[in-house]
Structure formats: structure tokens, C-alpha cells
C-alpha positions in Angstrom: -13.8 -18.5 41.3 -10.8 -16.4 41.6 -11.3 -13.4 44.0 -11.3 -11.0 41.2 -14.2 -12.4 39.7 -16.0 -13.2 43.1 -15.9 -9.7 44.3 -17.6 -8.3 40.4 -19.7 -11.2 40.4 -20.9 -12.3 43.9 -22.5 -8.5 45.1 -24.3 -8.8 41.4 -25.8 -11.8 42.3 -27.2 -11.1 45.8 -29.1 -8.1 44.5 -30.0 -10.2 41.5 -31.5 -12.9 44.1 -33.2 -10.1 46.0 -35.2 -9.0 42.7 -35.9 -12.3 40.4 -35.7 -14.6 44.0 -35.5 -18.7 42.3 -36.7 -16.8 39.2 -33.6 -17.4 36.5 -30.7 -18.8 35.5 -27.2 -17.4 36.0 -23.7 -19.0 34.2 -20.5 -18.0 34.1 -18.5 -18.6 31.1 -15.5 -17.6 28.8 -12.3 -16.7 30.4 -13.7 -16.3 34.1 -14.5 -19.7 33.8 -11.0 -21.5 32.5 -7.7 -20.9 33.2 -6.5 -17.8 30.7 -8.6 -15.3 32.9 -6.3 -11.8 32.6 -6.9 -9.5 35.3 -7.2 -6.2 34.1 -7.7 -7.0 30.4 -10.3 -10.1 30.4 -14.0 -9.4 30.6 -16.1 -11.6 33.1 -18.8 -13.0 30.8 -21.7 -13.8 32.9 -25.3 -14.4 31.6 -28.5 -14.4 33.2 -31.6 -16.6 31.6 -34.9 -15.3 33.3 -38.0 -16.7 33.9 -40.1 -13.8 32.6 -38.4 -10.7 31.3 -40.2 -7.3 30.9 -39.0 -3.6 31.2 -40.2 -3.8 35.0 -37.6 -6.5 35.7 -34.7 -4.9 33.9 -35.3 -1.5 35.6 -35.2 -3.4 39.0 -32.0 -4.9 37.7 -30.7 -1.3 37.7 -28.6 -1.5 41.0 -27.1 -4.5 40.6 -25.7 -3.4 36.7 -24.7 0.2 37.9 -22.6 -1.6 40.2 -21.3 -4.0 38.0 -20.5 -1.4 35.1 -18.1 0.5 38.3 -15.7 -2.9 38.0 -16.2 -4.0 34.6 -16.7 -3.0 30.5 -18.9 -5.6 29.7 -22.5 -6.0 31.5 -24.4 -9.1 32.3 -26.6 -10.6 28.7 -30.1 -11.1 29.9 -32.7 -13.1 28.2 -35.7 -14.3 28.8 -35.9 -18.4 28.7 -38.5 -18.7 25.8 -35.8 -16.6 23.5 -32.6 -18.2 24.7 -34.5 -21.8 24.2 -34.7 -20.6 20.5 -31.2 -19.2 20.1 -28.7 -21.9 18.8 -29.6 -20.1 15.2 -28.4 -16.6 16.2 -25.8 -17.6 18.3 -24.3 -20.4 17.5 -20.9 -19.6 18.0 -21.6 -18.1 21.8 -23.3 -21.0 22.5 -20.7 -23.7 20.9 -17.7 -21.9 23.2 -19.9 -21.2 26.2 -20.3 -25.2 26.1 -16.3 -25.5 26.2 -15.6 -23.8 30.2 -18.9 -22.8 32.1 -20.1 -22.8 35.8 -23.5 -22.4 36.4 -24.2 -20.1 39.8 -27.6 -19.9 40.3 -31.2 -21.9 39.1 -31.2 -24.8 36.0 -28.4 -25.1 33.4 -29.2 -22.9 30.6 -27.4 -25.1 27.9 -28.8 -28.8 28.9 -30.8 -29.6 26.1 -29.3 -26.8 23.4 -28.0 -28.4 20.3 -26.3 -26.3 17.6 -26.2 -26.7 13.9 -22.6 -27.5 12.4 -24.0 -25.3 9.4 -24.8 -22.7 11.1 -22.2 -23.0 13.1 -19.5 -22.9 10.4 -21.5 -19.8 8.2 -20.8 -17.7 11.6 -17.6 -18.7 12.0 -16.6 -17.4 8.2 -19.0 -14.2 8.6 -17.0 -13.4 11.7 -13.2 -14.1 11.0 -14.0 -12.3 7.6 -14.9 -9.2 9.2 -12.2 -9.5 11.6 -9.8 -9.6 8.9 -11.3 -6.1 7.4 -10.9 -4.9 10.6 -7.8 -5.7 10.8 -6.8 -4.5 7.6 -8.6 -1.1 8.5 -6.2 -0.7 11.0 -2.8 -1.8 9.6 -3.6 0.5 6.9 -3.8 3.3 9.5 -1.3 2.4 12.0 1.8 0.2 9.9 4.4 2.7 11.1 3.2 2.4 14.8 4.4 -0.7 16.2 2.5 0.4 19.5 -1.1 1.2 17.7 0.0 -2.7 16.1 0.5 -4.4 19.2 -2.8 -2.6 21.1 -4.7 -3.9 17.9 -3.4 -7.0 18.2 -3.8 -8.1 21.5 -7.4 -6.3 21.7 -8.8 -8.2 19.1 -7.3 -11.7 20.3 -9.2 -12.5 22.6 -11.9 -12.7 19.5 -9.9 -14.5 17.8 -9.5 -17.5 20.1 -13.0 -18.0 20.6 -13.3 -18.3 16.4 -10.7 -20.5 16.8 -12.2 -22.7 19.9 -15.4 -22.5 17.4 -13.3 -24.0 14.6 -12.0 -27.4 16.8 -15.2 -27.8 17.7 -16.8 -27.8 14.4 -13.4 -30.1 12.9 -14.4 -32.7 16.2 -10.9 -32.1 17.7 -9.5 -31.6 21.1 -10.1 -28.2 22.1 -7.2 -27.2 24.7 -8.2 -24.4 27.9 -4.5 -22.8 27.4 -4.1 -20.1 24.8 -1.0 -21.0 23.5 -1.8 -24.9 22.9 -5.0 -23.5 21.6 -3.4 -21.5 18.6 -0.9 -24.3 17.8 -4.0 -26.6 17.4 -6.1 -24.5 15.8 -3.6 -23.5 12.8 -2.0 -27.1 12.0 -5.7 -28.0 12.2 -6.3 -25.1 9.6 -2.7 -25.3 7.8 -1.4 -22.4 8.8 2.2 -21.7 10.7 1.4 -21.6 14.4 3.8 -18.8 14.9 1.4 -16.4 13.2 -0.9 -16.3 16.3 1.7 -17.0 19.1 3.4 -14.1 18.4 0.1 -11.9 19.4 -1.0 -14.7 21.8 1.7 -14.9 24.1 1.7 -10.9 25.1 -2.3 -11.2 25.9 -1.0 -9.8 29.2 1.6 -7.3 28.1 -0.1 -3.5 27.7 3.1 -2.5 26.7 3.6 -4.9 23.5 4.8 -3.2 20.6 4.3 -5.4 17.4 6.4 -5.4 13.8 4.6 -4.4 10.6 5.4 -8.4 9.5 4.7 -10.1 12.5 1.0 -7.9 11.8 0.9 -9.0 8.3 1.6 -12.8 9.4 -0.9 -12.4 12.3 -3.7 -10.6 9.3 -2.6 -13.9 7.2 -3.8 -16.2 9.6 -7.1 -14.9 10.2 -7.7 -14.9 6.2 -6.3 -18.6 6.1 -9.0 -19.3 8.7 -11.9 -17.6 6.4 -10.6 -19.2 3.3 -10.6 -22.3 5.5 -14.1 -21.8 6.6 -15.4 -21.2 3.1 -14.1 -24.5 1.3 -15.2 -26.6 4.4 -18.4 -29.1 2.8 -20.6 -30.7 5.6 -18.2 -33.7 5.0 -15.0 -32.5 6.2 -16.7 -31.1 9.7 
């Protein structure tokens, strides 16, 4: 791991060993776990699976989260193993990407044995890029004479957006590539859309500073309702 990640998630882990002992399950995955991590603006997505999960446990958890929230946005997901054995349903689309880059840390792999449902797989994938284009829309509607407002919507939800789209390769049975950039190219001649759409938001993940046109924002809003359109004409056939 790089040392950005080590030093959020190793103290998290000792304490967590301390209180649940060889009790649970802990995996790294998304970003932290593949190439495209973005210090600063990536999230370290770790999960832990526990053996048996009740308030007690999760208020003994309480040192090592307080700590974690101190470094990072997001907290730890923690689920108890009878409910996360029953998930691929509810989460199919967490589950298909967390498949794609993942490093378990600590106990048994959470995902051997998981297997989700192309159908549900491709309802969640519509559901989701549909209300990320409202959102979207929301906020061009507010901000189309702010380039800056643009470019901060933009970039915050694409990170989003390439995990629909590593969901979307996935359900098609096509190479899914780790780098962002290859990622979008594939993803929109897979879904027959113009790959510049989503480069133009994807190549200034890093940039805090990126100010972004009202038409590159309409292009980038066009892409996402390609996808959804995409999504909805897909029959069982074509996936």
C-alpha cells in the first residue's frame, strides 16, 4: 500500500485486532487498491466483514473510527457475515467493482463464493446513472455561468461515474482497464458515445482548480444519459 493509505489504514487495523482479535474480515478496495488512488481527493474504501456484530462491538469500534474520521471523509462499512453473505441483491454494483482491484488485510476473503446477478446488476446500474444525470442537471441549472461551480461538480461526481462505468464492462463481458483514462475511452465506444465527453472531466480528477465550459458540461451531462438510455434498451442477450 502506498504510505498514504498505510498510515489511515494500518493504526485502524491494530485497534480493530485488539477488539474483534481473528474475529472478521478486513478488504481493501476501490482506488486504494489500483493505480488511480488521488491523494487528497480519493477516499480509502475499506470494509470490514465481522463475525458477530452487535451494538457492543461497534461502540468498542469507537476509537479506531474516531481516529479514522481525523484522516479521512469516508468511514470503514461494517457488516456482519450472515448479511454481507446475502448481499449480492442490494449491492450488486459495490460488489461487481470491489471484484475488479481488492486486497484482503486481515481474516477470509469476503467475496470467494459471492456471485452477482447480471439483472440485478444492470437495474442498478440504470437506477444510478439516471439519478446522477438529475443531479447533474440540478446543478448545471444552478451553476451554467460558473465555470468553477462546473468543474467542482464535475470532478466530484467522477469518481461515481467510473465505477458505473467499470460496472457497465463488466456486465458487456469486456476488458475492464485500472487507468481512468483508458477506462472512459472503453466504456463509451462500448456504449457509443464520443470518448471525449468524459476525458474532458477525467483527466483533471486531480486538478482542484479546474474550471469547466458550459458545453464541455453539457457533453459530459450527455454521456451519462447515453449510458442510462444504454442501460435501459440492454435485453439479457446483449450482456
Amino acid at each position: 500500500m502506498r504510505a498514504t493509505v498505510s498510515r489511515v489504514v494500518d493504526p485502524f487495523l491494530t485497534e480493530a485486532d485488539r477488539v474483534l482479535g481473528t474475529g472478521y474480515s478486513a478488504m481493501l478496495y476501490g482506488s486504494a487498491a489500483r493505480s488511480d488512488f488521488v491523494p487528497g481527493r480519493s477516499d480509502v474504501n475499506l470494509m470490514l466483514v465481522v463475525d458477530e456484530l452487535s451494538p457492543e462491538v461497534l461502540r468498542s469500534l469507537g476509537k479506531a473510527f474516531t481516529g479514522w474520521r481525523k484522516a479521512m471523509r469516508e468511514p470503514p462499512l461494517i457488516l456482519s457475515r450472515s448479511e454481507w453473505n446475502r448481499a449480492t441483491d442490494a449491492f450488486p454494483i459495490e460488489i461487481t467493482d470491489m471484484r475488479l482491484s481488492y486486497r484482503v488485510l486481515r481474516g477470509s476473503d469476503p467475496l470467494q463464493g459471492l456471485a452477482v446477478d447480471p439483472t440485478d446488476l444492470r437495474k442498478a446500474l440504470e437506477r444510478e446513472f439516471r439519478g446522477k444525470l438529475l443531479r447533474l442537471r440540478q446543478g448545471y441549472a444552478t451553476y451554467a455561468p460558473d465555470p468553477g461551480a462546473l468543474g467542482r461538480l464535475g470532478l466530484e461526481s467522477a469518481a461515481t461515474i467510473l465505477v458505473l462505468l467499470r460496472g457497465v464492462l463488466t456486465l458487456l463481458g469486456k476488458p475492464v482497464p485500472a487507468e481512468p483514462a483508458e477506462l472512459a475511452t472503453a466504456a463509451a465506444q462500448a456504449v457509443g458515445f464520443e470518448p471525449e465527453h468524459l476525458l474532458h472531466v477525467v483527466r483533471h480528477r486531480s486538478d482542484r482548480e479546474w474550471r469547466c465550459g458550459a458545453p464541455e458540461f453539457e457533453n459530459y451531462m450527455s454521456s451519462v444519459e447515453q449510458a442510462a438510455r444504454f442501460l435501459d434498451q440492454l435485453q439479457p442477450v446483449d450482456q
